[in-house]
ROZABA-483336 format. One record per residue: residue number from 1; residue in one letter; x, y, z of N, C-alpha, C in turn. Coordinates in steps of 0.02 Angstrom, whole numbers, always signed. Layout:
<rs>
    i  aa      nX      nY      nZ     caX     caY     caZ      cX      cY      cZ
  NUM   A       X       Y       Z       X       Y       Z       X       Y       Z
...
</rs>
This chain:
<rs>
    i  aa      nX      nY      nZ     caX     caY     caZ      cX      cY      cZ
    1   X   -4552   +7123   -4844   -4596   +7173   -4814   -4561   +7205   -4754
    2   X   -4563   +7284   -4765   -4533   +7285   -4698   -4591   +7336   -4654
    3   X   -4575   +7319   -4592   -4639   +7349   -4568   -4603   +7415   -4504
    4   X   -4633   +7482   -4509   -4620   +7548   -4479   -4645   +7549   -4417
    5   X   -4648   +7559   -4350   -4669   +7586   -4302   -4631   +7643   -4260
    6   X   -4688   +7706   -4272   -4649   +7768   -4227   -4666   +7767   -4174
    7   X   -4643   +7814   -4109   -4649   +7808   -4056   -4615   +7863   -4027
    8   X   -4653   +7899   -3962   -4638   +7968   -3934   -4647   +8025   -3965
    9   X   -4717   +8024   -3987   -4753   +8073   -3995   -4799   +8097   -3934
   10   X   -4826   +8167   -3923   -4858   +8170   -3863   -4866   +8248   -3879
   11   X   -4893   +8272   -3788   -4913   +8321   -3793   -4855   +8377   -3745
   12   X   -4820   +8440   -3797   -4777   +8477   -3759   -4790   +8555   -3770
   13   X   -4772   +8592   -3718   -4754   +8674   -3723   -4708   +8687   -3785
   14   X   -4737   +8747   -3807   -4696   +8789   -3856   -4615   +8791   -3822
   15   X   -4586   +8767   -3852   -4493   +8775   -3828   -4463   +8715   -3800
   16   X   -4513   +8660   -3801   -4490   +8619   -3766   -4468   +8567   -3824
   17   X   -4448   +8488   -3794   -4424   +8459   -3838   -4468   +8374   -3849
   18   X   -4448   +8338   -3892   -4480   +8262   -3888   -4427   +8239   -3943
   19   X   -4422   +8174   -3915   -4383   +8131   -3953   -4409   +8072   -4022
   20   X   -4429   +8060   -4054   -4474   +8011   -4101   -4416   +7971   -4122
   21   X   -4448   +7911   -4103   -4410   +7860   -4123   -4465   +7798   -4180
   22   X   -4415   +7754   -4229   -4455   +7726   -4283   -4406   +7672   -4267
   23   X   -4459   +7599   -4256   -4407   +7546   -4244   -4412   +7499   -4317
   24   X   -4348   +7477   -4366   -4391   +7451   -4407   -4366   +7385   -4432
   25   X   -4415   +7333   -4428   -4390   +7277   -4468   -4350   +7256   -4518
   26   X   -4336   +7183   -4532   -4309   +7179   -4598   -4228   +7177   -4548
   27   X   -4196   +7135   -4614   -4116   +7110   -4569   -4065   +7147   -4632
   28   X   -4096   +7196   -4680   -4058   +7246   -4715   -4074   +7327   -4684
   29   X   -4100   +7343   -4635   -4112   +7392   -4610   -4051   +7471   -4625
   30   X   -4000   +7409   -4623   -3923   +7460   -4637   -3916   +7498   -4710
   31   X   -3957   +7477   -4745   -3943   +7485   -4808   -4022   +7545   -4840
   32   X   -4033   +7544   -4794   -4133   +7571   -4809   -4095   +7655   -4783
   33   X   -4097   +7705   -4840   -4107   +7785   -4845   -4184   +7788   -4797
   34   X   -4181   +7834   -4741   -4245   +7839   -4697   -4260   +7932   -4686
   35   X   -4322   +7908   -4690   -4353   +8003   -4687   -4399   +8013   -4628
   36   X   -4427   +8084   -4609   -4474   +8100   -4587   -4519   +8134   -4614
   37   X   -4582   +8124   -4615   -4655   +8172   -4640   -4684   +8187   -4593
   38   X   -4718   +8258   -4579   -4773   +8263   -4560   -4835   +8285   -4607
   39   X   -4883   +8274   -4563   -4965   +8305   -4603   -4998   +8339   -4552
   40   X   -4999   +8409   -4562   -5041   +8439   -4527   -5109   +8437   -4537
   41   X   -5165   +8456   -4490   -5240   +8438   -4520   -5262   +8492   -4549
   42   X   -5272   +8463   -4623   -5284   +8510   -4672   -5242   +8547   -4729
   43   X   -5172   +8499   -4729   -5124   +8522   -4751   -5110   +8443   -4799
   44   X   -5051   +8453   -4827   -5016   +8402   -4881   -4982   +8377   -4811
   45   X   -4937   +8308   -4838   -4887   +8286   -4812   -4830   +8307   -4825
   46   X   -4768   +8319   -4779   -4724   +8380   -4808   -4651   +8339   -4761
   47   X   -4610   +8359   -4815   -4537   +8341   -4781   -4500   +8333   -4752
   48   X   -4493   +8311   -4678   -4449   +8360   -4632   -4368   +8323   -4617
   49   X   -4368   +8290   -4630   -4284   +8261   -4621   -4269   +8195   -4670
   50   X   -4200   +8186   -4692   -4211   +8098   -4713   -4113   +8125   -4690
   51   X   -4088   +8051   -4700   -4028   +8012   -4672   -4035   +7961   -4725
   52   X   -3935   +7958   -4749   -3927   +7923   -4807   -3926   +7850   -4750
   53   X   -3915   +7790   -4797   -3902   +7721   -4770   -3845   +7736   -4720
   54   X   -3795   +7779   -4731   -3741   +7773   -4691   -3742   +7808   -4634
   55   X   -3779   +7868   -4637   -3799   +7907   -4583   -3752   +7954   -4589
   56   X   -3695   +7971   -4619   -3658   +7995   -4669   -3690   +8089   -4698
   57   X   -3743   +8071   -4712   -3788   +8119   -4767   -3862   +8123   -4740
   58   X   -3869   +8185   -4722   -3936   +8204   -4692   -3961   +8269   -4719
   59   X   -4023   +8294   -4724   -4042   +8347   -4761   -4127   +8380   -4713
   60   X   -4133   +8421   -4716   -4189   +8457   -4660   -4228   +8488   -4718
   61   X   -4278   +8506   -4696   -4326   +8551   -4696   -4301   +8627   -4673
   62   X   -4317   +8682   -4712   -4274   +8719   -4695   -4297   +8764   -4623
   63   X   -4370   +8747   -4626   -4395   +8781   -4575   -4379   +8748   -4480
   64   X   -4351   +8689   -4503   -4322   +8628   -4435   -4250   +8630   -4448
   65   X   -4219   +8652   -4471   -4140   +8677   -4473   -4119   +8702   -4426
   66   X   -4075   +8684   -4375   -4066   +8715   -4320   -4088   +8685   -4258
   67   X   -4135   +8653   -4252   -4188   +8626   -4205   -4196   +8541   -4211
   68   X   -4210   +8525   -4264   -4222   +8433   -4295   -4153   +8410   -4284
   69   X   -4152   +8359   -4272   -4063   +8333   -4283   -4113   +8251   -4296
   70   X   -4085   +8210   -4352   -4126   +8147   -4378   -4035   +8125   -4362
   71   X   -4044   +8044   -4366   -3988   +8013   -4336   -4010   +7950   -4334
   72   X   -3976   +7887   -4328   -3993   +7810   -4338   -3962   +7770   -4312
   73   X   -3966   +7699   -4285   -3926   +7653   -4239   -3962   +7604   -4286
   74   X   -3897   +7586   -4326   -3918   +7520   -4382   -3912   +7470   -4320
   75   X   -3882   +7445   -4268   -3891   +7405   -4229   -3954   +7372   -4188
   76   X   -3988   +7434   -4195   -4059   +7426   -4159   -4099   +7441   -4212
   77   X   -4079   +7457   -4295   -4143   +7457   -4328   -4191   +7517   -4327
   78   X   -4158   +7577   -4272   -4189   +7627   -4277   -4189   +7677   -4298
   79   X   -4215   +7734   -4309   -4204   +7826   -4313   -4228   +7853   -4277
   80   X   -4206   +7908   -4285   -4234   +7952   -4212   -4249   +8014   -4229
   81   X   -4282   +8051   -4239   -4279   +8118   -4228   -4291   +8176   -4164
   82   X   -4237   +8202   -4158   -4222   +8236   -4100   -4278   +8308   -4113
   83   X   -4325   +8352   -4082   -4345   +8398   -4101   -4358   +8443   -4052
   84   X   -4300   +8510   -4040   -4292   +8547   -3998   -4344   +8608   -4016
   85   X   -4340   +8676   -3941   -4358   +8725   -3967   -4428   +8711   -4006
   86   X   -4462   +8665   -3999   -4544   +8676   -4018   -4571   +8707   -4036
   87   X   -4628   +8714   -4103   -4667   +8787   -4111   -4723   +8756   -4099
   88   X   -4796   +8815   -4101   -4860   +8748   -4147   -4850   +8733   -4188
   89   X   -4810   +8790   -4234   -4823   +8743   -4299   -4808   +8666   -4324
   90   X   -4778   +8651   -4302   -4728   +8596   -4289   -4779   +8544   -4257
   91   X   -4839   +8560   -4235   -4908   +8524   -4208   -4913   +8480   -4304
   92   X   -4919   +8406   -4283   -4949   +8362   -4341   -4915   +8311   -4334
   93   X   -4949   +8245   -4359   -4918   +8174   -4379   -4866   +8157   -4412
   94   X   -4838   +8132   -4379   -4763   +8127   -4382   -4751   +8046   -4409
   95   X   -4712   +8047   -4489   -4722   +7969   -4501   -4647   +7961   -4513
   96   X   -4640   +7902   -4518   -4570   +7878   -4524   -4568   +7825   -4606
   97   X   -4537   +7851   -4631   -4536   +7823   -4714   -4460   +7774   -4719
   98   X   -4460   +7723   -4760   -4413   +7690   -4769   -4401   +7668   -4829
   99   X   -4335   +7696   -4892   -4319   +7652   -4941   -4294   +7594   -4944
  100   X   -4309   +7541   -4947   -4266   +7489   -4947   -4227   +7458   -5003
  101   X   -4238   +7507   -5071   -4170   +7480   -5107   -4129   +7558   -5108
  102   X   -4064   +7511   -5120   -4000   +7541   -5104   -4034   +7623   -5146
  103   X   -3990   +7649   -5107   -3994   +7725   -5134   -3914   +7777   -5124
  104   X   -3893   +7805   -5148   -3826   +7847   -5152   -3832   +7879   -5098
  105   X   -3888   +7909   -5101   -3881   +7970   -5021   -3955   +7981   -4990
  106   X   -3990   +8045   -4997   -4041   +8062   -4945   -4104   +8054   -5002
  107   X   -4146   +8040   -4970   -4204   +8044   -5014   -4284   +8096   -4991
  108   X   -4270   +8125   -5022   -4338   +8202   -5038   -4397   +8190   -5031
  109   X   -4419   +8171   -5068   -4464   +8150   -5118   -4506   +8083   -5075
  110   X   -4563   +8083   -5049   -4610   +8050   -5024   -4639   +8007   -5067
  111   X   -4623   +8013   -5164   -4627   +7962   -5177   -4587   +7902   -5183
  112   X   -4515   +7940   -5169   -4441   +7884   -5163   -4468   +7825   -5102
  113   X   -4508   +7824   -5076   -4524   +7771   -5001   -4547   +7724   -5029
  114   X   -4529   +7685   -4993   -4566   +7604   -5001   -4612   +7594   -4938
  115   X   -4607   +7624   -4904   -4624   +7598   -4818   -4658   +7647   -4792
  116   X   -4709   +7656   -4761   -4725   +7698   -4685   -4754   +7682   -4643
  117   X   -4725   +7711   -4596   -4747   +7705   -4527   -4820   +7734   -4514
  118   X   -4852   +7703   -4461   -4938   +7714   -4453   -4933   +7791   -4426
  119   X   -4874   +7813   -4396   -4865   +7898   -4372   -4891   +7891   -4292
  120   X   -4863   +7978   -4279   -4869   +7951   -4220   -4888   +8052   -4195
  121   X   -4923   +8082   -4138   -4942   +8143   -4166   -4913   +8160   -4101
  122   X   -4894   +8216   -4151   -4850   +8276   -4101   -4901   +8349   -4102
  123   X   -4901   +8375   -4039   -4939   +8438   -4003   -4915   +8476   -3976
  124   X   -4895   +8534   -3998   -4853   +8584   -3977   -4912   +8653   -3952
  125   X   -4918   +8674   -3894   -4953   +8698   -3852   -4918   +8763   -3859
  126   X   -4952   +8831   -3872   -4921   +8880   -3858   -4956   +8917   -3788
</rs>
């Protein structure tokens, strides 16, 4: 079982930035392909970053291209997503997903997860 917790979500100005971090269990952590989702209210759950096991291979959302930078410290078990330049839109719950069998590279697909995080909500203020 491995268990997700995000962290540094909050409330910011349009342009500004926040850091989200997902700390995650389990002593194969190195080997777990990791993503980000958000859900806006009233919307699907939707894609916004994943990072292969190696950290190697990363893939965005095209609308956070430029702005998202996702990144990982197998040492501490974590990911991070960096998220500059703020919109509202970009306002919604922010979860942290985890495959834990081996995978080649990045994973899409929200049904590729084994894991999520309880989320954590981001507010972008214009």
């Amino acid at each position: 079982q491995v268990q997700l917790v995000e962290s540094g979500g909050g409330l910011v100005q349009a342009g500004g930035s926040l850091r989200l971090s997902c700390a995650a269990s389990g002593r194969t952590f190195r080997s777990y392909s990791m993503g980000w989702f958000r859900q806006a209210p009233g919307k699907e759950r939707e894609f916004v970053a994943a990072i292969s096991w190696s950290g190697i291979s990363t893939y965005y959302l095209d609308s956070v291209k430029g702005r998202f930078t996702i990144s990982r410290d197998n040492a501490k078990n974590t990911v991070y997503l960096q998220m500059n330049s703020l919109k509202p839109e970009d306002t919604a719950v922010y979860y942290c997903a985890a495959k834990a069998t081996p995978a080649p590279g990045v994973v899409v697909r929200s049904i590729g997860y084994d894991y999520w995080g309880q989320g954590t909500q981001v507010t972008v203020s214009s």
